[in-house]
N, C-alpha and C positions, 0 to 999 in steps of 0.2 A: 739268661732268658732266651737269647737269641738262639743258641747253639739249641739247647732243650728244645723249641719248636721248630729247628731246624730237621732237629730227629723225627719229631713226629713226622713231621709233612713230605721227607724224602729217605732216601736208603741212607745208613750209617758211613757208606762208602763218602758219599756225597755232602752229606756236613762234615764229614774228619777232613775232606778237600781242602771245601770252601772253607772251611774255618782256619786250617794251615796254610791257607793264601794270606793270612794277617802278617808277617814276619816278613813275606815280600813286601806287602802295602806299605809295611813300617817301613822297610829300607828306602824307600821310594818317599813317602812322607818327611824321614826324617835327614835326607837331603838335601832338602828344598825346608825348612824348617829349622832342623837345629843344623843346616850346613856340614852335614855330614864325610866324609868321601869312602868311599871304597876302594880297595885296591884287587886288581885284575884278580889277585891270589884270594882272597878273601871272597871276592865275588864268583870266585870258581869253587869255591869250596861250599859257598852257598847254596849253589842252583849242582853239587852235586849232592849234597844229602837231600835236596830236593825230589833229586831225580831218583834218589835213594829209597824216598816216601811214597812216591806213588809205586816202586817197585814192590811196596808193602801192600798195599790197596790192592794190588794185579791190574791199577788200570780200570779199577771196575768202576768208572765214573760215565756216568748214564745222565744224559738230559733228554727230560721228558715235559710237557708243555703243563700236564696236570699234575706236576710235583712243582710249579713255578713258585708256589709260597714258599714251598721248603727250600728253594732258591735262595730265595729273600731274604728269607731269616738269616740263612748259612752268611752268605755277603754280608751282613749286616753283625753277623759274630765275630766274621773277617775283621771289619772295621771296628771293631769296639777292640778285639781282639791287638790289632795296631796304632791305636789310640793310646792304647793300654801301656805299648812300650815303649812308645813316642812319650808321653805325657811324664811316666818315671824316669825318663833316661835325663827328663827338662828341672825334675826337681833337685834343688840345691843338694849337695853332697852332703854338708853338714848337720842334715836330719837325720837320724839313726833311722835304720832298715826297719826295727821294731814300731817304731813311731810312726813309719807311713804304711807298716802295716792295717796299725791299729785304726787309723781314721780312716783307710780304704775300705777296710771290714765295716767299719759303724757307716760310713756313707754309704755303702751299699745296701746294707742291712733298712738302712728309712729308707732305701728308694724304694726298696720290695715291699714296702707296707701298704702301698694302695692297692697291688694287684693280692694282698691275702682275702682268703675266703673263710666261708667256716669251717674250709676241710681242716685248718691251724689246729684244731682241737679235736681231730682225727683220731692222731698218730697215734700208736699204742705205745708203751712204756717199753716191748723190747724195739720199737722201733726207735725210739730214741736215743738206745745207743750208741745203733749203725748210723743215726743223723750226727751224734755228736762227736763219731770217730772219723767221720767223711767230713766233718764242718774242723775239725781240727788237722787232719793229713793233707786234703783238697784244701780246706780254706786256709786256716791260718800258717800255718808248717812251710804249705806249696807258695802261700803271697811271700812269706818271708822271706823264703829260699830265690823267689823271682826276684825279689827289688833290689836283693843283693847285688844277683849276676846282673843287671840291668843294669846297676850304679857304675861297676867297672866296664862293662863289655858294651861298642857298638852294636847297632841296630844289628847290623848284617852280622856281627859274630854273636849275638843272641840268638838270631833265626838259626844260624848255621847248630850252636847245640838243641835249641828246640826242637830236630829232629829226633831227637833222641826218647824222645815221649811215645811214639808211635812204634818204635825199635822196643822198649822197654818194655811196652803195654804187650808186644807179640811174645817177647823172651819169657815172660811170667807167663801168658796162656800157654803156652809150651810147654815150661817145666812144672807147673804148679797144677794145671787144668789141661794137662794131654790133647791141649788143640792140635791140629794136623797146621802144618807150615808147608805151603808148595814151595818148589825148585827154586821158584822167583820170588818169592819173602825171603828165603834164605839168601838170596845177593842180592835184593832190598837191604835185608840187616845189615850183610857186610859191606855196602856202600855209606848207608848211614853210621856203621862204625868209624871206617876207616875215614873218612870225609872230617868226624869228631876227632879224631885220635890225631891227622894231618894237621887241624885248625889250634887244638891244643900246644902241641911242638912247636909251629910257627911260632903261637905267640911267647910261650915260654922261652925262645932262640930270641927274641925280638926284646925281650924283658931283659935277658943277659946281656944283651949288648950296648941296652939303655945302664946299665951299671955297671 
């Protein structure tokens, strides 16, 4: 809800920011909270696909005083956004992924009931398709896939592949929808690659040596 009137109220540029500021807050949250630590390598691998993501953006993040809702919202998706993986990272292992799927989905679902209207009864029958192919890829498919990685992976090495969302989102308009990609997306992307592909090997070196 937050991200959704983040878009209204300012540039696309500016909620995909602020809302990919959650993954830092988290690291910072879940420090001071679940006692987390980071290490110099892990925290460098962070703040470079980081640096990776705004090279996606071009930097095109603009503050303006009459877009300050859309501010608000964005922060505020931020936070829900790092709540989100603070909060899973705090639940017991020995819940199955499917399990906290499912009561995330249903708690969510009653929390949206106060704010429906009577558009509910709107939608058209082809649109319910595309709501139930988006509530099943977006909702269910994508939470399940998140609680997984969240169950094994630190804050900060969650943030570090959550780059990957913004990489992934360009490489499909690219190949699929003939977007144009400037100079600087394209080493956007190969920072957010190579940054993913560094963070993977470490840990995988660091598994093998655990055994």
């Amino acid at each position: 809800m937050c991200y959704t009137n983040a878009v209204k109220n300012t540039s696309l540029s500016n909620a995909a920011f602020l809302l990919y500021l959650g993954p830092l807050i988290a690291i910072g949250i879940a420090a001071i909270l679940l006692k987390e630590k980071t290490s110099l390598l892990n925290g460098g691998l962070f703040f470079l696909t980081f640096f990776g993501f705004l090279f996606i953006l071009e930097f095109k993040v603009s503050f303006n005083v009459s877009e300050s809702e859309g501010y608000l919202w964005g922060f505020g998706s931020a936070m829900c956004y790092a709540l989100y993986i603070v909060f899973n990272r705090n639940i017991p292992d020995e819940i199955p992924a499917l399990t906290r799927s499912f009561y995330q989905l249903l708690f969510g679902a009653i929390t949206m009931l106060p704010f429906l209207d009577a558009s509910l009864f709107e939608v058209s029958m082809k649109d319910i398709y595309w709501l139930a192919a988006a509530g099943f890829f977006q909702g269910f498919l994508t939470l399940s896939l998140f609680v997984l990685a969240v169950k094994y992976l630190k804050a900060v090495e969650y943030g570090t592949i959550s780059y990957f969302d913004p990489l992934v989102a360009s490489l499909i308009g690219f190949f699929l929808y003939s977007e144009n990609l400037t100079s600087l997306q394209f080493v956007g992307c190969a920072i957010v690659l190579s940054g993913g592909i560094v963070h993977v090997i470490v840990a995988q070196n660091k598994l093998n040596r655990l055994q």
